[in-house]
C-alpha positions in Angstrom: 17.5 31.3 -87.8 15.0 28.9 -85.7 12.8 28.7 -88.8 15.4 27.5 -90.7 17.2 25.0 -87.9 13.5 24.2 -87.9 12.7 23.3 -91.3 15.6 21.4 -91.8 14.7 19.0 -89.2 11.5 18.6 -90.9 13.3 18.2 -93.6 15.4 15.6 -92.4 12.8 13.8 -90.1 10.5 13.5 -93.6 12.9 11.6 -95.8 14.0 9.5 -93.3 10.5 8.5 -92.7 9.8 7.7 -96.1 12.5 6.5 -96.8 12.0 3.0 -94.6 9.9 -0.1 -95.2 8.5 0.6 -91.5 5.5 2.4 -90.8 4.4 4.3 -87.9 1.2 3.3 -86.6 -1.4 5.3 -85.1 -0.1 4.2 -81.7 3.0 6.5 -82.0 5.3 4.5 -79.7 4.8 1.4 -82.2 5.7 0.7 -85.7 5.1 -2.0 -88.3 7.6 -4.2 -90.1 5.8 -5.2 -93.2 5.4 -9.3 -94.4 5.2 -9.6 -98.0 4.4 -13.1 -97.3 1.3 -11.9 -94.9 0.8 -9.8 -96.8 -0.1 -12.2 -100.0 -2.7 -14.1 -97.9 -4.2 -11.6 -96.3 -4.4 -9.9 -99.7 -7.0 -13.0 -101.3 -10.4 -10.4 -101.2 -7.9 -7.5 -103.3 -7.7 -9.4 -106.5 -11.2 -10.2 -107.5 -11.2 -6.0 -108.2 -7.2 -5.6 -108.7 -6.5 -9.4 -110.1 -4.1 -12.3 -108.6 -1.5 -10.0 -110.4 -2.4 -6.5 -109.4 -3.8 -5.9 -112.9 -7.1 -5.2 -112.9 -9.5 -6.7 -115.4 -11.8 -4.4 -115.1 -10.5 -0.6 -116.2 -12.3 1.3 -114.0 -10.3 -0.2 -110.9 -6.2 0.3 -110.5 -3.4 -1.3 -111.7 -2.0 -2.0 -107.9 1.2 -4.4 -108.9 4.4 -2.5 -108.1 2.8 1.0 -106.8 4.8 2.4 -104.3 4.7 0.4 -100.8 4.0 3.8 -99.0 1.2 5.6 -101.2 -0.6 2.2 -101.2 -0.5 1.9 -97.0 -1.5 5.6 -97.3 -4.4 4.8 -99.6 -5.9 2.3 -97.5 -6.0 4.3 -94.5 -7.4 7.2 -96.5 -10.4 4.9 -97.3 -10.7 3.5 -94.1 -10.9 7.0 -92.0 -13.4 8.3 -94.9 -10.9 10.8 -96.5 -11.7 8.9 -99.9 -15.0 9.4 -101.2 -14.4 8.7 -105.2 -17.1 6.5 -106.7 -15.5 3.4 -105.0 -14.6 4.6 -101.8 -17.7 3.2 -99.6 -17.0 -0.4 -101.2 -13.4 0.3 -100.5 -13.8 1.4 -97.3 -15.8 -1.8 -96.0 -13.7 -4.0 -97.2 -11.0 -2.4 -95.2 -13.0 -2.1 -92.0 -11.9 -5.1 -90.4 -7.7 -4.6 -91.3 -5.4 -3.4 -88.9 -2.6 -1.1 -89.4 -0.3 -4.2 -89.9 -2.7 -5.8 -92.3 -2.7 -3.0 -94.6 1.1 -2.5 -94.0 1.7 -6.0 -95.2 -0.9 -5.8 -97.9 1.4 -2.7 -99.5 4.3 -4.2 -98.9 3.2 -7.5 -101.6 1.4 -5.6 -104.2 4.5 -3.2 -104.0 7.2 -6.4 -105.0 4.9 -6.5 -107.9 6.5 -6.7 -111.3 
């Protein structure tokens, strides 16, 4: 019974974290409202790989306009800590090297509002 009462708090504590436009940071006592505004200037070195737009020109890069808010945050921080090692994950992960948490928050939050 304390498996199941246990699960379903997981359960429950999952959706409602995905379910929000607020991240949780590393810190665990902070989180991050997103600025899709922010988020469009601090975005300016994205599109000359993913475009003004989110479309890429090139077709070896993504198609970033209107990807999930979340799996884009995610993303990021996957090529920052090194998790990402496809054939652009070291450019990838430079360019990140100088965002923060709320950078990167923001960042997913405009590409997200992408049609």
């Amino acid at each position: 019974m304390k498996n199941i009462k246990a699960l379903s708090y997981i359960a429950i504590c999952t959706s409602i974290a995905f379910s929000s436009t607020t991240f949780a940071s590393d810190n665990a006592s902070a989180s991050i409202t997103t600025d899709t505004n922010a988020g469009k200037i601090k975005a300016y070195t994205c599109q000359f790989c993913h475009g003004s737009n989110g479309i890429a020109a090139n077709p070896t890069y993504p198609n970033i306009n209107g990807q999930n808010e979340l799996y884009l945050y995610q993303s990021m921080k996957a090529y920052q800590n090194g998790e990402r090692t496809n054939t652009m994950g070291k450019m990838m992960k430079q360019q990140l090297s100088s965002l923060q948490n709320q950078d990167l928050a923001d960042i997913a939050a405009y590409y997200s509002t992408m049609d």
